[in-house]
C-alpha positions in Angstrom: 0.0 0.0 0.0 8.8 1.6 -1.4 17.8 1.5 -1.8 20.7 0.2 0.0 21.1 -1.2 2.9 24.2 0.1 4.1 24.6 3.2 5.8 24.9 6.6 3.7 28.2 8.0 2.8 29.6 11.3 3.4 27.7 14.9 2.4 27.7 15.5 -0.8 27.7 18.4 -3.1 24.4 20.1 -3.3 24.2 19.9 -7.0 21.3 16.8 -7.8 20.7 14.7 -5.2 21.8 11.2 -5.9 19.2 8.7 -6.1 19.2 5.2 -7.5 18.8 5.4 -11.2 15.4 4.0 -12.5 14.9 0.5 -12.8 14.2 0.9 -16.7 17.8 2.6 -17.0 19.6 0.3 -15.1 18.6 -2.9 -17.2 17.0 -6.1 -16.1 15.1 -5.7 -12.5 17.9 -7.6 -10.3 17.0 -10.9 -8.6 17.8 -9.3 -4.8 15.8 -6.4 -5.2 12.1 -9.5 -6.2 13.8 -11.3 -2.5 13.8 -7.9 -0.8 10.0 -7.4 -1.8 8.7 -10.6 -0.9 10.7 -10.6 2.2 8.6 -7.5 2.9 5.4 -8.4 2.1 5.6 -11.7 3.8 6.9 -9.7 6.9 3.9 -7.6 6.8 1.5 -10.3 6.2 2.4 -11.7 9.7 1.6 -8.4 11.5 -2.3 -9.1 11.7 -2.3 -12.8 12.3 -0.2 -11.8 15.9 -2.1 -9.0 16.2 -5.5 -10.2 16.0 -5.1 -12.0 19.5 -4.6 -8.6 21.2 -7.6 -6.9 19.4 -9.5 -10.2 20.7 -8.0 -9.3 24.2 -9.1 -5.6 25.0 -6.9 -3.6 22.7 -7.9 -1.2 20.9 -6.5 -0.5 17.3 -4.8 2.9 18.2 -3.3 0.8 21.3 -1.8 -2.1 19.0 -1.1 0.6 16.0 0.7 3.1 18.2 2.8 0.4 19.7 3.8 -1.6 16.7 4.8 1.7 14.8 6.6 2.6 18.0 8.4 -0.7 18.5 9.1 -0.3 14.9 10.7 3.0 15.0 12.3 2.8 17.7 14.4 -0.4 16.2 15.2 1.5 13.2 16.2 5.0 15.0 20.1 3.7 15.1 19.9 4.6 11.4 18.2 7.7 11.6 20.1 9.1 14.4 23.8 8.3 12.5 21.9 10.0 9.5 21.7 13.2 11.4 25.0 12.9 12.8 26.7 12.8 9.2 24.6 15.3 8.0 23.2 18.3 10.6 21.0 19.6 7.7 19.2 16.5 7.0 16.1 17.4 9.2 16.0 20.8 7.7 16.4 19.1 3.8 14.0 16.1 4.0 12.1 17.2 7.5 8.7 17.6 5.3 9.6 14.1 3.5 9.6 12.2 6.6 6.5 14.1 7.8 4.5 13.4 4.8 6.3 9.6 4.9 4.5 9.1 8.6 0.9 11.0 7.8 0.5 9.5 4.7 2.1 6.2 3.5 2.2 4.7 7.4 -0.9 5.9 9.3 -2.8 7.2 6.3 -3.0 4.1 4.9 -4.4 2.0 8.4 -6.6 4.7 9.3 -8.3 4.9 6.0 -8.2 1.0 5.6 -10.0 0.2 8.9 -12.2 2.8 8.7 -13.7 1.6 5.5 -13.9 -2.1 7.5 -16.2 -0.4 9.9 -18.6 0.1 7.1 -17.8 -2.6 4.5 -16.3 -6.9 4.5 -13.0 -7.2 4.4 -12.6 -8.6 1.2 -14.0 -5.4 -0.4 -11.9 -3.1 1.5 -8.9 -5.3 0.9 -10.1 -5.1 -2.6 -10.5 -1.6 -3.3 -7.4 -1.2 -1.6 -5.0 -3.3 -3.4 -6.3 -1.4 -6.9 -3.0 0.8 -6.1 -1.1 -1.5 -8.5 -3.6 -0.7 -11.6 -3.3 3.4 -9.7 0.3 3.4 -10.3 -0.1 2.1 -13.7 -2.6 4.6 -14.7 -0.8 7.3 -12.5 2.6 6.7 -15.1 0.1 6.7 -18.9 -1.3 9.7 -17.5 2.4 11.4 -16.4 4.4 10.3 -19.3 1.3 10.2 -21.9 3.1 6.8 -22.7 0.1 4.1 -22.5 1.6 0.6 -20.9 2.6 -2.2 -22.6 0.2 -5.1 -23.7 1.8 -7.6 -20.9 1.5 -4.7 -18.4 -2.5 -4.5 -18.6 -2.8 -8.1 -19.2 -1.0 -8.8 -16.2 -2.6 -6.3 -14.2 -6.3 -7.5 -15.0 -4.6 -11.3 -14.4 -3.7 -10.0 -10.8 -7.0 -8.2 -10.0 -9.3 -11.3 -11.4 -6.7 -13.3 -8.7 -7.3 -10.7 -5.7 -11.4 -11.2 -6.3 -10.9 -15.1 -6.5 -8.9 -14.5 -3.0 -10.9 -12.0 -1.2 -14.4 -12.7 -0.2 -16.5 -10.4 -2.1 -20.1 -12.9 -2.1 -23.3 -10.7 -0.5 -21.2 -7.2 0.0 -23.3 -4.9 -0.6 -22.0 -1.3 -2.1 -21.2 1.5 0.8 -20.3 5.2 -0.7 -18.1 6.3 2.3 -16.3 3.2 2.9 -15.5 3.0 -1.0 -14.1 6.5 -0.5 -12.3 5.1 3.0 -10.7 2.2 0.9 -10.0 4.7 -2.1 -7.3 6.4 -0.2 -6.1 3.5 1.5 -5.1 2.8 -1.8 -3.8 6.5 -2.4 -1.8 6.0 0.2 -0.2 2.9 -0.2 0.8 4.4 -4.0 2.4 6.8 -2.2 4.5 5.2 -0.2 5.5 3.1 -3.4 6.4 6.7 -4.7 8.0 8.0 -1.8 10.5 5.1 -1.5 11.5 4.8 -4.9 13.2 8.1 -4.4 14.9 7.1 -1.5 19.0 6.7 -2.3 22.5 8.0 -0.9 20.8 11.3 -0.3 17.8 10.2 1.6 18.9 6.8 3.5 15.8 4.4 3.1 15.9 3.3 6.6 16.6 7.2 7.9 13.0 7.6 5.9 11.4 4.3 7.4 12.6 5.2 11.1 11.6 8.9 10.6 7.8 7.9 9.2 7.3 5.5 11.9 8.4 7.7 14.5 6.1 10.5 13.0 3.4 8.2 13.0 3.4 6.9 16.8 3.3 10.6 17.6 0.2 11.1 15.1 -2.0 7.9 16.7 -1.0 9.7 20.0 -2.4 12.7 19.1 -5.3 11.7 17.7 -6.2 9.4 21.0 -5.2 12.4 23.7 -7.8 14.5 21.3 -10.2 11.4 21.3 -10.6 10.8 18.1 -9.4 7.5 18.6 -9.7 5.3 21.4 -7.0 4.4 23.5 -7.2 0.8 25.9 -5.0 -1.7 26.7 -5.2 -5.2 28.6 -3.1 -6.9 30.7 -4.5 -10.4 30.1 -2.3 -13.0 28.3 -3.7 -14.1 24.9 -3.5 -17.2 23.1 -0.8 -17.3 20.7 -0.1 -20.4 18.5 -1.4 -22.6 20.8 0.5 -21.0 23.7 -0.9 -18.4 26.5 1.5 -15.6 26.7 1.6 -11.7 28.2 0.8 -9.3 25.3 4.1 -7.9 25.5 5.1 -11.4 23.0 2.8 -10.3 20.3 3.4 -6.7 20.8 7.3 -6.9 20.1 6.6 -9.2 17.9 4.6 -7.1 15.6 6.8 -4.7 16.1 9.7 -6.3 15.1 8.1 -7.7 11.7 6.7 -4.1 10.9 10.4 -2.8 11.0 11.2 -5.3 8.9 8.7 -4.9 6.2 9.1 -1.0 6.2 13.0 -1.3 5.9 12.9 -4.4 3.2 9.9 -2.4 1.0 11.9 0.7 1.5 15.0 -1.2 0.2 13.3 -2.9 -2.6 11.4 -0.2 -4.5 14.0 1.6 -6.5 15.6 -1.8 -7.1 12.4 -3.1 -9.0 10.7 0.6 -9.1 7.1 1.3 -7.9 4.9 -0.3 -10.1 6.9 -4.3 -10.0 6.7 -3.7 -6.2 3.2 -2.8 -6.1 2.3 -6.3 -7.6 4.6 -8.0 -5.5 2.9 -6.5 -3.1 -0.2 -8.4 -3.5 1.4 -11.2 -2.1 1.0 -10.0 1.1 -3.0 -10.8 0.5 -1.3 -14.7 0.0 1.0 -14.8 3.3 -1.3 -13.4 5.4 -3.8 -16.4 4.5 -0.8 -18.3 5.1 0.0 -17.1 8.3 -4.0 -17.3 9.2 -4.0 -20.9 7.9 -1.2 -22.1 10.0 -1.8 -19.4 13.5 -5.8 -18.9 13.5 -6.4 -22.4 11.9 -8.6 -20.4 9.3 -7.9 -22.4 6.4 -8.6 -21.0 3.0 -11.2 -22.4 0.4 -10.0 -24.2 -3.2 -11.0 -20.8 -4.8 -8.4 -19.0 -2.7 -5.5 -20.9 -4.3 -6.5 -20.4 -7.6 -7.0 -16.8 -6.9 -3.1 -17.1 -5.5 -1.9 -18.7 -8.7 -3.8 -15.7 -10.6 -1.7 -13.5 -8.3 1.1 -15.2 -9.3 0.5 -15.4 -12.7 -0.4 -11.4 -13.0 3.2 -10.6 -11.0 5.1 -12.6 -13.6 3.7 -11.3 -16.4 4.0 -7.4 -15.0 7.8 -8.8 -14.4 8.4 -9.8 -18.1 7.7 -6.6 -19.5 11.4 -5.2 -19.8 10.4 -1.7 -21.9 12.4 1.2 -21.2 11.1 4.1 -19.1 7.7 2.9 -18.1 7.8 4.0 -14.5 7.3 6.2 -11.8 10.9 7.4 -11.8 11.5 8.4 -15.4 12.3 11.2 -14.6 13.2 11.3 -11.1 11.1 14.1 -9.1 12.5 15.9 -5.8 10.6 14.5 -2.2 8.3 17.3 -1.1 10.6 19.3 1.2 13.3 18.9 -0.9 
């Protein structure tokens, strides 16, 4: 709903900031930046699984939201904080970057998407939300006023057929606000698709991770002192595969696996550029039923795996298409702030 790991060299010149060159210039999409992806989505996917438990137990989103982004965070500041020390004038540079990073791509995205699932199943809102692949490629015909390739659409309507087949759609009935709610869910993850494909040498990728999440605990804060959002917690142990244990397991848990898929997505985008990542990003929709399959003992129906191989199917065919600049990236625009 995206970059080197290694930490950023010294200041440079303030001529062009030096990004990763787009995928399309840099030649066929390379095997670690596809393993960095689907690290990430599968790191994500394991989030709800562990944090379903809690919800069950007392907590209240904002609770388990401010917590994980916090946990989050807070294991990624070490980059951050040796960012700053390199540079003094990073805040001042890419401060509004790793404002708009927290507000939009990291809670944006979770307060739009379970607000539409107060008003709508699931399935739809996971629906509408994972259109942001199709956005992105819409987003680029409109930009460039290049119109993707044949492979490109057919493997995007491959992908969405898969995401109905996967997502329980039967008896929704149609809801105008939580439509809109979903809408920019998926505005929001195609921003933060956007965002980190400009993240390089001059913006660190896990410097913009730590700084979003960081930006975003404060945000769910806010909004609970103000009341907007309700704020409990619970001090009962929950049930975790098949084990009781305090929250504070599946709290650091979540955590932990959100800093990971922040850091690996934010590392893999201008590898593969937005729009491959987006579509591997609908894998996420496969490990979570995974992970619910094998923690919650929910086991998905014969339609579901077809819908997967669909998935599959639409990612691989997105991947094939090796036509120069295509993307988000060509050419490369400046972060706001910067």
């Amino acid at each position: 709903m995206t970059y080197r790991s290694h930490p950023p060299g010294p200041p440079m010149t303030r001529t062009l900031p030096e990004r990763l060159a787009p995928p399309a210039a840099r030649g066929p999409v390379p095997s670690r930046g596809l393993l960095l992806a689907v690290a990430s989505a599968l790191t994500f996917s394991v989030s709800g699984p562990i944090a379903k438990p809690l919800l069950e137990g007392g907590w209240s989103l904002a609770s388990v939201l401010a917590i994980r982004m916090g946990v989050a965070g807070l294991v990624l500041s070490p980059a951050l904080v040796r960012t700053l020390l390199r540079r003094p004038d990073f805040l001042r540079v890419h401060g509004v970057s790793l404002v708009a990073f927290g507000l939009i791509p990291v809670v944006g995205c979770q307060v739009f998407y379970f607000s539409a699932l107060q008003r709508m199943p699931v399935g739809v809102a996971l629906l509408i939300q994972y259109l942001a692949p199709v956005m992105l490629v819409l987003f680029v015909w409109a930009r460039t006023r290049r119109a993707p390739s044949r492979i490109v659409v057919v493997g995007s309507i491959v992908a969405m057929i898969g995401l109905v087949l996967v997502v329980d759609v039967s008896g929704a009935r149609f809801d105008l606000l939580g439509t809109a709610f979903a809408l920019l869910a998926a505005v929001c993850a195609c921003v933060y698709f956007v965002m980190s494909e400009r993240a390089g040498d001059d913006l660190p990728p896990l410097a913009l991770a730590a700084g979003g999440l960081i930006v975003g605990t404060v945000t769910i804060l806010v909004l609970a002192a103000v009341g907007i959002l309700p704020l409990t917690t619970s001090a009962e142990i929950v049930d975790l595969l098949g084990m009781t244990v305090p929250p504070l397991v599946p709290l650091a848990l979540v955590g932990l696996c959100t800093a990971a898929g922040y850091s690996l997505g934010i590392m893999a985008v201008p590898r593969i550029g937005s729009r491959l990542a987006s579509f591997v990003g609908l894998s996420e929709v496969l490990f979570a039923l995974s992970f619910a399959w094998l923690l919650l003992g929910e086991a998905p129906a014969v339609v579901q795996f077809a819908g997967g191989a669909l998935i599959l199917a639409g990612v691989v065919l997105v991947r094939l298409e090796e036509r120069a600049p295509a993307d988000v990236s060509s050419p490369a625009e400046p972060l706001p702030g910067e």
